[in-house]
C-alpha positions as a printed Julia matrix, in Angstrom:
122×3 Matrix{Float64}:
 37.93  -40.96  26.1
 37.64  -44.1   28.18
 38.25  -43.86  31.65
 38.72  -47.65  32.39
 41.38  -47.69  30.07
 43.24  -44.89  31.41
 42.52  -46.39  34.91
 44.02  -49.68  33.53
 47.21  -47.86  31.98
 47.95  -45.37  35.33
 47.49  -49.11  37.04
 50.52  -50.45  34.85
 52.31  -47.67  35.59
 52.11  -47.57  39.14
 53.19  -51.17  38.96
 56.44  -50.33  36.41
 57.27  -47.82  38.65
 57.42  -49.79  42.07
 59.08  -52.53  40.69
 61.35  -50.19  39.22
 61.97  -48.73  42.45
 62.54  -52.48  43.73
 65.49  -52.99  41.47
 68.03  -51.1   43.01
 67.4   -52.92  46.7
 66.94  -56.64  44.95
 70.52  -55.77  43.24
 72.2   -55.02  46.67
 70.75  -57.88  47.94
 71.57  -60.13  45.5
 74.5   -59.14  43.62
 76.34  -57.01  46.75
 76.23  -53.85  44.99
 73.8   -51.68  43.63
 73.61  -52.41  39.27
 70.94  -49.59  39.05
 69.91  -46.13  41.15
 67.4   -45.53  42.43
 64.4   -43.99  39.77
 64.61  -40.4   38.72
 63.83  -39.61  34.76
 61.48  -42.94  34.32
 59.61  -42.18  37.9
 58.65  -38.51  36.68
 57.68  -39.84  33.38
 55.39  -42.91  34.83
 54.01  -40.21  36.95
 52.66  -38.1   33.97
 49.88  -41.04  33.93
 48.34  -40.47  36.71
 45.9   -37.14  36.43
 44.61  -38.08  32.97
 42.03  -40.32  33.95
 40.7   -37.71  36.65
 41.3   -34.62  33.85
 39.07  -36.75  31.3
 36.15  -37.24  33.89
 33.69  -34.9   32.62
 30.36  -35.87  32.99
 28.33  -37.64  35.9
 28.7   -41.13  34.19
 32.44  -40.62  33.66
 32.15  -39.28  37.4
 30.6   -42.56  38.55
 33.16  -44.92  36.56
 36.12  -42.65  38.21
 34.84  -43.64  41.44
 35.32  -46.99  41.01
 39.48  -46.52  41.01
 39.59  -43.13  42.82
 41.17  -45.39  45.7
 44.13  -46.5   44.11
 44.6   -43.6   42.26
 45.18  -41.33  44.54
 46.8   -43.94  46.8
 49.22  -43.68  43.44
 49.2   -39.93  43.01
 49.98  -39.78  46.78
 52.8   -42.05  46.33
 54.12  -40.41  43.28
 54.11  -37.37  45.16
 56.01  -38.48  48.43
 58.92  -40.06  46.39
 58.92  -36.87  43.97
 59.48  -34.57  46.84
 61.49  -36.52  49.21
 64.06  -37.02  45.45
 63.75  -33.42  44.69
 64.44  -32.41  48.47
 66.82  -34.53  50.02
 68.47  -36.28  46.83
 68.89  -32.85  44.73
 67.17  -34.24  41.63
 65.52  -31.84  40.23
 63.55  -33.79  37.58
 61.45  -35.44  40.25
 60.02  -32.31  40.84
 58.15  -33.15  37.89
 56.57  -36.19  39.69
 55.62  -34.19  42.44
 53.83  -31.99  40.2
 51.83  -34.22  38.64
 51.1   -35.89  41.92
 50.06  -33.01  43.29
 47.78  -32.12  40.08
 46.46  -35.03  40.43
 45.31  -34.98  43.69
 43.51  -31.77  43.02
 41.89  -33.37  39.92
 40.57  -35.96  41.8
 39.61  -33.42  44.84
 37.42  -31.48  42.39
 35.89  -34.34  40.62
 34.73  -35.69  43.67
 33.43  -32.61  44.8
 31.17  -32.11  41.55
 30.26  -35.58  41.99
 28.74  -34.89  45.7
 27.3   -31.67  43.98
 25.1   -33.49  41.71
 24.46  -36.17  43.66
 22.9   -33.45  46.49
């Protein structure tokens, strides 16, 4: 299981998933009415992405090559979160409460891989 490649594929998905949250705005803007809504089914399935890279970090190596994206994915797990909840919440869909989830999943994966990182590093 390669991490970089997993990091590279949650990285595509973050950017599908903003620019698919784009759309809606750029086609009020442009066209005066809104083509598409706003993401629901596609947002919660982009979000699946983003705890396998931490869940496949087993080892200190795989530790130390996590590290290298642990910014941006949890800047992206964070994000996946917020728009999960605040869908689920105040919009009523209920399938975003599967991006939440795995937002929230995958801030504890990274939490704990961090923290057995600083374990064996001490």
């Amino acid at each position: 299981m390669n991490i970089e490649r997993w990091s590279l594929v949650f990285k595509l998905c973050m950017i599908t998933a903003l620019l698919r949250l784009c759309f809606p705005m750029m086609t009020e803007d442009l066209f005066d009415q809104q083509i598409l809504a706003f993401p629901t089914w596609e947002w919660s399935l982009l979000s699946l992405t983003s705890f396998i890279p931490a869940l496949l970090a087993r080892n200190p190596a795989q530790w130390e090559d996590l590290n290298d994206h642990i910014v941006i994915l949890a800047g992206g797990m964070l994000f996946y979160l917020v728009y999960g909840l605040g869908g689920a919440i105040f919009a009523g869909k209920l399938i975003l409460w599967v991006a939440a989830a795995a937002g929230s999943i995958g801030l504890l994966a990274l939490s704990l891989v961090y923290l057995k990182g600083r374990a064996v590093v001490r």
